[in-house]
C-alpha positions as CSV (number, residue, x, y, z in Angstrom):
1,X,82.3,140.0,67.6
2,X,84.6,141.0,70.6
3,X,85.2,144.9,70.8
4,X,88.4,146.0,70.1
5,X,89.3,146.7,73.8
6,X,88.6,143.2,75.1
7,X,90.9,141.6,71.8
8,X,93.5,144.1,72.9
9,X,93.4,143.0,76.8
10,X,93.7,139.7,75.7
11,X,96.5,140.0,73.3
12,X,98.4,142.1,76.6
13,X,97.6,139.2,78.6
14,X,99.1,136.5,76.4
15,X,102.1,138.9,75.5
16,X,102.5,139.1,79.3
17,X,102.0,135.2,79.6
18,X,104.5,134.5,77.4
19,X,107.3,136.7,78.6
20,X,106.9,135.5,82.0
21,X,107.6,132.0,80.8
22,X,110.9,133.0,78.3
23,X,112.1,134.4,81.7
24,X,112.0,131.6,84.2
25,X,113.0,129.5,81.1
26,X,116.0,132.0,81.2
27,X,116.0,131.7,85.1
28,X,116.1,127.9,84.7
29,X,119.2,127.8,82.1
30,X,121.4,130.2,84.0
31,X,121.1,128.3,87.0
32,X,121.9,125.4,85.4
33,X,124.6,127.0,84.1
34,X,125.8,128.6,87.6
35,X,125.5,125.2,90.1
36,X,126.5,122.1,86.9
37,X,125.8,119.0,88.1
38,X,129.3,117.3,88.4
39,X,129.9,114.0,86.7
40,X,130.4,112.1,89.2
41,X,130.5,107.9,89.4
42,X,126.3,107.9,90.5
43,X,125.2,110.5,87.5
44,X,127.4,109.0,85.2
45,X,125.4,105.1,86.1
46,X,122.0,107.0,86.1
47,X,122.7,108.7,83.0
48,X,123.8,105.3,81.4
49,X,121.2,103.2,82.3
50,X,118.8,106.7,80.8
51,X,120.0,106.5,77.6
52,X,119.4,103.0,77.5
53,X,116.1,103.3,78.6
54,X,115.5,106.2,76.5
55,X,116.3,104.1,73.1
56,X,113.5,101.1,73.5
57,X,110.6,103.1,72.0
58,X,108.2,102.7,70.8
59,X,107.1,99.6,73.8
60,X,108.0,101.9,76.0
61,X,110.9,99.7,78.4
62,X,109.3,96.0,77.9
63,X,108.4,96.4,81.8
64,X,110.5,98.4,83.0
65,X,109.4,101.2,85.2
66,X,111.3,104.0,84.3
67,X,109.3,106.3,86.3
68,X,111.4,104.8,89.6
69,X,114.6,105.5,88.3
70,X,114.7,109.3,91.0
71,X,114.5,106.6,93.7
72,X,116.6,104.2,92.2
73,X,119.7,106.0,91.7
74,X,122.3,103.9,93.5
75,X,120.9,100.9,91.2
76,X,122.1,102.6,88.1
77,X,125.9,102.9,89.6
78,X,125.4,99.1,90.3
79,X,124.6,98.3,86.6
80,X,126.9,100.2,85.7
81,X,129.8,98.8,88.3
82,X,128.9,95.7,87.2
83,X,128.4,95.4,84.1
84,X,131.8,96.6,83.3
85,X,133.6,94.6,86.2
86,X,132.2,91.6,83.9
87,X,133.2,92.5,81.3
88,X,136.2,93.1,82.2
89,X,136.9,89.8,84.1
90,X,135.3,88.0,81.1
91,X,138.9,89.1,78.9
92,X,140.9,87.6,81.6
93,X,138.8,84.6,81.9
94,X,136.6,82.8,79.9
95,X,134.4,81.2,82.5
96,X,131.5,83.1,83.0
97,X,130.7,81.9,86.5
98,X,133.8,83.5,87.6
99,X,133.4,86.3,85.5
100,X,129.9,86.9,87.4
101,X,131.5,86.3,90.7
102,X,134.1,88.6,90.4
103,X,132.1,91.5,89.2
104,X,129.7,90.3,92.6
105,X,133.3,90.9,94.7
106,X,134.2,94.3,93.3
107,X,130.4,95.3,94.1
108,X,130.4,94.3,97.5
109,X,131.1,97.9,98.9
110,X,128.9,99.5,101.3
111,X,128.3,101.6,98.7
112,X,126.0,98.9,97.2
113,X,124.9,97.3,100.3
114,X,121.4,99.0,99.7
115,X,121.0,97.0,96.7
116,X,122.1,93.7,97.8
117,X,119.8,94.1,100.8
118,X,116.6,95.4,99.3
119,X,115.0,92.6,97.3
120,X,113.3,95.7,95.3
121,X,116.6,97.0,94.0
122,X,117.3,93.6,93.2
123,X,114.6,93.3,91.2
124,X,115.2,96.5,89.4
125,X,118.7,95.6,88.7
126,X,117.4,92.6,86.9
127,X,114.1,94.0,85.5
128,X,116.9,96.3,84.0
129,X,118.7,93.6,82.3
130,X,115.6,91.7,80.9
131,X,114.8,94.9,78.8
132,X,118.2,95.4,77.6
133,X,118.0,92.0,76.5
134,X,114.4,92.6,74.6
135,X,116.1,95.1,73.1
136,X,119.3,93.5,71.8
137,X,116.5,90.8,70.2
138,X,114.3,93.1,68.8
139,X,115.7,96.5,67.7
140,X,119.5,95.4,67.1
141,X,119.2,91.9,65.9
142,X,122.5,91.3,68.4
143,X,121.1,87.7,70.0
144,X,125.2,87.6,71.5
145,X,124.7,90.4,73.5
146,X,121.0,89.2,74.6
147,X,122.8,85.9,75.6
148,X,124.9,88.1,78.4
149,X,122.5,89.7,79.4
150,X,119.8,87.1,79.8
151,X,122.6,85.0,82.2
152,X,122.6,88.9,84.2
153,X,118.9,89.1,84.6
154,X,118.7,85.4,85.8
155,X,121.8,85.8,88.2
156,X,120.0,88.5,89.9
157,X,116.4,86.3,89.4
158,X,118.4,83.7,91.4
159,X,120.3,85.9,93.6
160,X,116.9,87.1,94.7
161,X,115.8,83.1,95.1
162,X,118.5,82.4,97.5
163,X,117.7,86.2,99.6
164,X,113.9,85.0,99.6
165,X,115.2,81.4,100.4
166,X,113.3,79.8,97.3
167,X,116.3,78.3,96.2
168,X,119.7,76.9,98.5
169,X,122.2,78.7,95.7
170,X,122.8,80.3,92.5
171,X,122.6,77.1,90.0
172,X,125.2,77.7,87.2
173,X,124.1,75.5,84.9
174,X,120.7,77.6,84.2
175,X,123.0,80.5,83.9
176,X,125.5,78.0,81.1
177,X,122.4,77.4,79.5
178,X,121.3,81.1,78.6
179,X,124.8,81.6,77.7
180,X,125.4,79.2,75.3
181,X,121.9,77.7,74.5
182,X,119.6,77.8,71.4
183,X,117.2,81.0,70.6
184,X,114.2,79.0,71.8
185,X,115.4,78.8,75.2
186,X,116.7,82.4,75.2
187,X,113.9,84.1,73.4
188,X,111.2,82.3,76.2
189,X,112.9,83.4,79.2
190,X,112.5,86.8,78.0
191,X,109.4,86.3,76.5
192,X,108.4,85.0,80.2
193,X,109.4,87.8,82.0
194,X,107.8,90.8,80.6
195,X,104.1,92.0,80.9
196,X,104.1,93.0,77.1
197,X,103.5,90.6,73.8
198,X,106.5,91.9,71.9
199,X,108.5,88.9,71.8
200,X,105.1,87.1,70.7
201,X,105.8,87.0,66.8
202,X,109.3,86.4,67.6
203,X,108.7,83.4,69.7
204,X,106.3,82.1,66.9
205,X,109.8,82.2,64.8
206,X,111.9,79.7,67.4
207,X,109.6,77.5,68.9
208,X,110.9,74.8,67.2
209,X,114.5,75.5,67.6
210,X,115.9,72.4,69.6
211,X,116.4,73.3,73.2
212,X,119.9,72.1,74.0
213,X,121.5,71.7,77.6
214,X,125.2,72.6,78.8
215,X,126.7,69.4,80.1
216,X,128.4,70.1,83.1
217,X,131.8,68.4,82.6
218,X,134.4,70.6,81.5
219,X,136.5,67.9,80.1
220,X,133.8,67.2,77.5
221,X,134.1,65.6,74.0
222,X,131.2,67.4,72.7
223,X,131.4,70.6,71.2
224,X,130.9,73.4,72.8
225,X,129.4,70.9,75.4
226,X,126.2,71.4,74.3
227,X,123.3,68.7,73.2
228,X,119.7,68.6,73.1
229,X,118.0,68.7,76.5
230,X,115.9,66.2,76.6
231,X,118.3,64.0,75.6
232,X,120.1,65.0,78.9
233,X,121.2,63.1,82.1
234,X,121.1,64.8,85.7
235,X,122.3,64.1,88.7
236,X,119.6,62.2,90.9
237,X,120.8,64.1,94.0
238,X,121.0,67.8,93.7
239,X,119.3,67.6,89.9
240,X,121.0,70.7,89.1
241,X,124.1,69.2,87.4
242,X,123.4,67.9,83.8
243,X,125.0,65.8,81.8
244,X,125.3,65.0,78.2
245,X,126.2,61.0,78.4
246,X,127.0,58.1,81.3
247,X,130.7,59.0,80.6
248,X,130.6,62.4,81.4
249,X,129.1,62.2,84.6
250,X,131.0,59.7,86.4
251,X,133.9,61.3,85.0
252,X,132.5,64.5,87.0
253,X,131.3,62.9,90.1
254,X,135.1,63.2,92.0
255,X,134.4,67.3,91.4
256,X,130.8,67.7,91.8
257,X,130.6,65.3,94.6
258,X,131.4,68.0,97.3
259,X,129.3,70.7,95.5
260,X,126.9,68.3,95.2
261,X,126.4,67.4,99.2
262,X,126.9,71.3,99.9
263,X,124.0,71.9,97.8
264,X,121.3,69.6,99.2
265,X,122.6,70.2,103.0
266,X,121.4,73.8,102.4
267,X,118.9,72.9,100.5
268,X,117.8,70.9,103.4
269,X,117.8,73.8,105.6
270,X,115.3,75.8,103.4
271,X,111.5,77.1,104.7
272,X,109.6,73.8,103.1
């Protein structure tokens, strides 16, 4: 049994311990309470993007490495920018390729020229987006807002193509089909681009959902221009533009025919 000199040293020491700490806790919340950080644009993107983040336990962020976010700051004004310059577009206009190019334009500052140019922001931005969009699946049961941002993670997917050269341009109709296709197809891009199993089960559910395909014609009789994919016709130059009958596509070709020629000259030009 310790003597009752050592259990009193002890006991003085932990006293001692402890009010040490309660003070630079002290320390720590008047300083924060002298210097407040002031809400400006980046905190307020960072902090966003946080509480997101913070919500998708218990898988932890489905990939995302939250532990980057210090370095990573500007990226969270981006998503934030962004998202919000969409979503505002999208009210004024329906078309979601415009929508997506005008939030593009009101994010082309030089404040956000560090993303654009750095493949690894890139890649965060849209690793960001692919979470969100787990999350909306699994926790929230909201598949309409998992639709939006599945077509924000592949913008930036193929944003990043066209940087790295893999691909001549963004393709809108893979974007069209996230947007408006069938939970097969939107559940296995996800599903595809995490490093966890938690859209597994899920999958198992949808698998044999019909995968349908946007037809590219915007005068279309069918609706909401949507029929099953493999049912589809393509165009047997650029093979990016897809039909959903003969009719359609000749009807297109006087639009799509400049598009079109753009598309394989620069695809021409690509690293084979």
């Amino acid at each position: 049994m310790p003597s009752r000199k050592k259990a009193m040293g002890k006991a003085k020491k932990a006293a001692k311990e402890e009010a040490a700490a309660a003070t630079q806790a002290k320390a720590g919340t008047n300083n924060d309470h002298q210097s407040p950080t002031r809400p400006t644009l980046t905190s307020r993107g960072v902090d966003n993007v946080l509480r997101g983040i913070e919500s998708m336990k218990p898988c932890i962020t489905h990939g995302f490495r939250l532990e980057l976010l210090p370095t990573m700051r500007i990226c969270g004004v981006f998503i934030d920018a962004f998202t919000e310059a969409y979503r505002i577009s999208l009210q004024m206009e329906s078309n979601v390729i415009t929508a997506l190019n005008a939030a593009s334009a009101v994010c082309n500052k030089p404040m956000f020229g560090p993303v654009w140019n750095d493949v690894a922001k890139m890649e965060y931005v849209m690793a960001y987006y692919v979470t969100k969009g787990v999350k909306y699946i699994l926790d929230e049961g909201r598949d309409d807002m998992a639709h939006n941002f599945a077509v924000f993670a592949n913008y930036f997917e193929q944003t990043i193509g066209v940087a790295n050269k893999t691909q001549p341009e963004v393709i809108p109709a893979k974007l069209a089909e996230l947007l408006n296709g069938d939970m097969n197809t939107l559940v296995k891009y996800f599903r595809q681009h995490i490093p966890c199993n938690c859209l597994d089960e899920k999958y198992k559910e949808v698998k044999s959902i019909t995968k349908l395909g946007f037809c590219c014609y915007s005068e279309c009789p069918i609706p909401n221009r949507t029929v099953e994919r493999k049912k589809m016709l393509y165009c047997t130059q650029c093979r990016v533009a897809n039909y959903c009958s003969r009719e359609c596509q000749v009807a297109h070709w006087p639009d799509h025919k400049d598009g079109c020629l753009k598309y394989m000259e620069k695809k021409a030009k690509l690293p084979i």
